[in-house]
C-alpha positions in Angstrom: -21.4 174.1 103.7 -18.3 174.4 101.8 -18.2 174.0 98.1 -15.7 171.4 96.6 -14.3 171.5 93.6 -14.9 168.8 90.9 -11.1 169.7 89.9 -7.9 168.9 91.7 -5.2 171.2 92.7 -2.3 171.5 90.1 0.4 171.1 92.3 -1.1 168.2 94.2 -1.7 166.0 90.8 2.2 166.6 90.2 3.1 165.8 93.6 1.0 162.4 93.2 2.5 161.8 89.6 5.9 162.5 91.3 5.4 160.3 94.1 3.7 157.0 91.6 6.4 157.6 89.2 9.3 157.2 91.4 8.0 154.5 93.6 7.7 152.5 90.3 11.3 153.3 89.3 12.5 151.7 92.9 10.3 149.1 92.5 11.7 148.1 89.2 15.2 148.9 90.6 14.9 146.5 93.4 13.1 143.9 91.3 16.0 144.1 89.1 18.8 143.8 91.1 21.3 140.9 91.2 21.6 138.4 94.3 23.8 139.7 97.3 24.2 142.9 96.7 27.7 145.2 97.7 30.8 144.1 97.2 32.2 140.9 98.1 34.6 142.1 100.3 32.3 144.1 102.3 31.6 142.4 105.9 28.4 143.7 107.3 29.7 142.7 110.5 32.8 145.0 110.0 30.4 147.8 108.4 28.1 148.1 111.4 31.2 148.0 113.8 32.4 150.5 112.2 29.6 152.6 112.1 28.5 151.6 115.9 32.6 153.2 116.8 32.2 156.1 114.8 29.1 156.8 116.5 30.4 156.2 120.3 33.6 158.5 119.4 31.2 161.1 118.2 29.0 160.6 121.5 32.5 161.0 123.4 33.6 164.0 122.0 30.1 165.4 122.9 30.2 165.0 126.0 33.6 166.0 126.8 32.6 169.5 125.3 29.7 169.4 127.5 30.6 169.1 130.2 28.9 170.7 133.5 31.2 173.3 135.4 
């Protein structure tokens, strides 16, 4: 059988320190934040059909360069 050690790895105790540590700052950040976030002017409707354009064009463009000869 294979002998385990009573001690952890050093990097793996830093990389679970990491990993509680800043899942407690974006808890906190999120618990702290204020009501309706963004700005006020920002339509999410308009965001995401922006976004949605952007990404057809881009699809598009792809295509045109890849085209089958």
């Amino acid at each position: 059988m294979a002998e385990v050690s009573a001690r952890p790895q050093p990097g793996l105790v830093l990389l679970t320190m990491s990993l509680h540590s800043t899942a407690q700052s974006l808890v906190t950040l999120a618990e702290s934040g204020h009501e309706g976030g963004g700005h006020a002017s920002l339509s999410p409707y308009l965001t995401g059909g922006g976004a949605l354009f952007v990404l057809l064009l881009l699809l598009w463009i792809t295509t045109r360069f890849n085209r089958d000869r």
